[in-house]
C-alpha atoms as one frame of an Amber mdcrd trajectory, in Angstrom:
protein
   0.000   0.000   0.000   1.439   3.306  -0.624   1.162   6.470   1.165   0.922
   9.751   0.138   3.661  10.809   3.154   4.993   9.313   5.807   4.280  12.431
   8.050   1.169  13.001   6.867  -2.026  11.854   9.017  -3.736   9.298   6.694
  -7.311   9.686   6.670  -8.521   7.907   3.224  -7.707   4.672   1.569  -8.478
   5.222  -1.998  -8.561   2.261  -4.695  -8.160   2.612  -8.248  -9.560   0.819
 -10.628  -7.305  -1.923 -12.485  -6.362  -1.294 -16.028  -8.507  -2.655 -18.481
  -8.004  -6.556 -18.469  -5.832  -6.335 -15.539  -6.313  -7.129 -11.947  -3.841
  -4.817 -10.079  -6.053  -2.471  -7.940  -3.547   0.113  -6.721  -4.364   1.756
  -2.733  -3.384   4.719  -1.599  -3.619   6.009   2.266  -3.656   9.838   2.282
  -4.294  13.079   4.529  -7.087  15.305   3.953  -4.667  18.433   2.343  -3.917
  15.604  -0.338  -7.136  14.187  -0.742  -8.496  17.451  -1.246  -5.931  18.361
  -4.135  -7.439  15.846  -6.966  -4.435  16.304  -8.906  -2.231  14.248  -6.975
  -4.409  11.245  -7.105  -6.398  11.276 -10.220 -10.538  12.090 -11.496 -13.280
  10.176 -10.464 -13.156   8.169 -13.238 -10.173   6.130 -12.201 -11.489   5.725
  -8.736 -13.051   2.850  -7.706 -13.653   3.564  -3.712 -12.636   5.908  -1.427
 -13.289   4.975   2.353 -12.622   6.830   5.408 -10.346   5.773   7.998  -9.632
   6.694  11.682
């Protein structure tokens, strides 16, 4: 699982969805300043879930 920053406080998990035919599901754990900036961590279109975590 990667992380957006060690430092950071990781409050999402977000999983992308796999390339087409493929079955690799990348997850990223990320703060909310990240989260917020979309451009770090791609549209909505390549997201499959994003769930909160404590």
């Amino acid at each position: 699982m990667n992380c957006c920053n060690d430092r950071h406080e990781l409050k999402y998990e977000i999983t992308y969805k796999s390339a087409k035919g493929g079955q690799y599901t990348p997850t990223w754990l990320v703060c909310d300043s990240c989260y917020e900036n979309r451009k770090c961590f791609g549209a909505d279109d390549v997201i499959e879930s994003v769930k909160a975590i404590a």
